[in-house]
Every structure is written in structure tokens, then in C-alpha cells.
N, C-alpha and C positions, 0 to 999 in steps of 0.2 A: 846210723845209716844201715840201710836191711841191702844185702848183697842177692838179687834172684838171677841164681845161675840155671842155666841151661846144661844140665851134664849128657855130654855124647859119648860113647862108652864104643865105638867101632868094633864088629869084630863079636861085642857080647849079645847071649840071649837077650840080657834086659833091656838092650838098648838106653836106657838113660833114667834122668830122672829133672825134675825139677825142683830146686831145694832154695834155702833162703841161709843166708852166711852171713855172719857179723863181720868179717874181716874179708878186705879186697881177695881171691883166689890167685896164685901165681903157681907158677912154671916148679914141680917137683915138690908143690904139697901135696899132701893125701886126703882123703876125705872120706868118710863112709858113707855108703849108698845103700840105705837097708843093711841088706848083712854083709857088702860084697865093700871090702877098702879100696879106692882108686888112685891114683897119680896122674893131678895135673898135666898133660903136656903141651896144649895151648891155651890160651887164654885173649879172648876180645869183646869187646864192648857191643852193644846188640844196637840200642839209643842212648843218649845222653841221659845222665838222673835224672830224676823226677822227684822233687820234693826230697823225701827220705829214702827212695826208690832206685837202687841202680841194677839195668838190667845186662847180665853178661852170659857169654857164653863158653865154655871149658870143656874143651876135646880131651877124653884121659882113655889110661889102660889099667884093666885090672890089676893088682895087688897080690900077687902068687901067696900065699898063704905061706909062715915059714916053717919046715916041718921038724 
């Protein structure tokens, strides 16, 4: 199953991205986005799957870099 999320990134210049994920996305995982790491903080379903297709969408906050 290929996971096409939608990442909303509020708040950032890059505003987002659209990415493809082998494992469902939940609530206080991280994920890289280009160079920028984020943190899940919601997570919802856009449509039902499709075949091998499931398409979702994932509101996160950047990932402060740790110094």
C-alpha cells in the first residue's frame, strides 16, 4: 500500500508538500520534508483507498533543530 499524504505545514514558508509513505502517518511521528523534519499533529483520510492508493492528509509543525 503506497500512503499519499498531503503535508500542511501552517505557519511555514514552504507551506507543504505532497509525499508518498509506506506506513499509515499518526499523531507525533516525524517525517522529512526536503530538508525541513516535521511532527505529525493531525491526521485524516481525504477518500477511501483505491486499489493500492490511500490518499490522506497530515497537519504538522516544524521540528526545531536540536542545537
Amino acid at each position: 500500500m503506497v500512503y499519499k499524504v498531503s503535508i500542511v505545514i501552517p505557519g511555514s514558508e514552504s507551506g507543504g508538500a505532497i509525499i508518498n509513505l509506506r506506513e499509515i502517518p499518526k499523531v507525533g511521528d516525524r517525517i522529512q520534508v526536503g530538508e525541513m523534519e516535521v511532527e505529525v499533529m493531525e491526521v485524516m483520510d481525504l477518500v477511501p483507498p483505491r486499489g493500492d492508493f490511500h490518499f490522506m492528509h497530515a497537519t504538522c509543525k516544524v521540528v526545531e533543530p536540536q542545537k
